[in-house]
C-alpha positions, 0 to 999 in steps of 0.5 A: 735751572733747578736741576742744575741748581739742585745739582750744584747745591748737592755738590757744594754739601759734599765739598763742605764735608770732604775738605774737613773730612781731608784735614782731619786726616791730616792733623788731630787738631780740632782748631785746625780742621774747624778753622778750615770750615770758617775760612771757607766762610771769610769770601762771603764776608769780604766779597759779598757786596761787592760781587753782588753788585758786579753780578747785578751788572752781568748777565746771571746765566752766563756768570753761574755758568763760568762760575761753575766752569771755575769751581769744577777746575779748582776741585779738579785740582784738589784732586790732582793735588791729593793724587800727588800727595802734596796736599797739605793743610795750607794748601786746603786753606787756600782751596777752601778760600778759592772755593768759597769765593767761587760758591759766593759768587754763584750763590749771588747769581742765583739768588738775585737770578730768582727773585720769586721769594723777594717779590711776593714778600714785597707785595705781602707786605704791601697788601697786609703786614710786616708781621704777615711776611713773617708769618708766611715764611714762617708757614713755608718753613713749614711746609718744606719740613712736611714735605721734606718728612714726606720724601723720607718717609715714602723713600725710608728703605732706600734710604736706610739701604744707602747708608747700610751698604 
């Protein structure tokens, strides 16, 4: 479940640079292109709830499995679409909102799929205090920095050789 899910939040991170990347190749208007970002954003806003409580209802492995089989299919067909060369502005608004909606519906799956954070906060702050759970996530936060700084620092030339070649 975390390789997957590792797996699919790096594919998200080049879906939300490509598509801008795809617009700012045709148009020079910044409104445009930042616009294409915010609309890929409108899903959570208008369905977040409610998709939350359909995937409650749902089995969540086999949700994020066809969830996964929708959005492989729609950037199938974002790439289909720029090899015809009709891909357009419009058109990567309308993919951006299809992706956005189906990247919302994963993200509820997973997140309500592991509710780890949820539970020990919860007893956190049944134990000691509301300022405690702040405290300890704050720590956490830290922790993935150190470790995080770790990965790069011990990975530096490898990293350096990626983005030279």
């Amino acid at each position: 479940m975390f390789i997957a899910s590792a797996t699919a939040t790096c594919a998200d991170g080049i879906g939300k640079v490509s598509l801008p990347l795809l617009a700012a190749s045709l148009t020079s208007s910044p409104v445009l292109v930042s616009g294409l970002t915010a609309f890929a954003f409108l899903p959570w806003l208008l369905f977040g709830l409610p998709g939350g409580a359909l995937v409650d209802r749902l089995d969540r492995r086999r949700a994020m499995s066809t969830v996964n089989i929708m959005r492989a299919a729609l950037l199938c067909t974002i790439v289909l679409v720029i090899v015809a060369g009709a891909g357009n502005l419009p058109v990567l608004y309308v993919a951006a909102f299809a992706l956005g909606r189906v990247l919302g519906a994963h993200r509820v799956a997973l997140w309500g799929g592991i509710p780890l954070g949820a539970l020990i906060g919860g007893a956190l702050a049944d134990r000691t205090s509301v300022s405690a759970v702040f405290l300890v996530s704050g720590l956490a936060q830290l922790v993935v920095v150190v470790l995080i700084r770790r990965l790069i620092n011990r990975h530096r030339q490898l990293i350096i050789d990626f983005f030279e070649s």
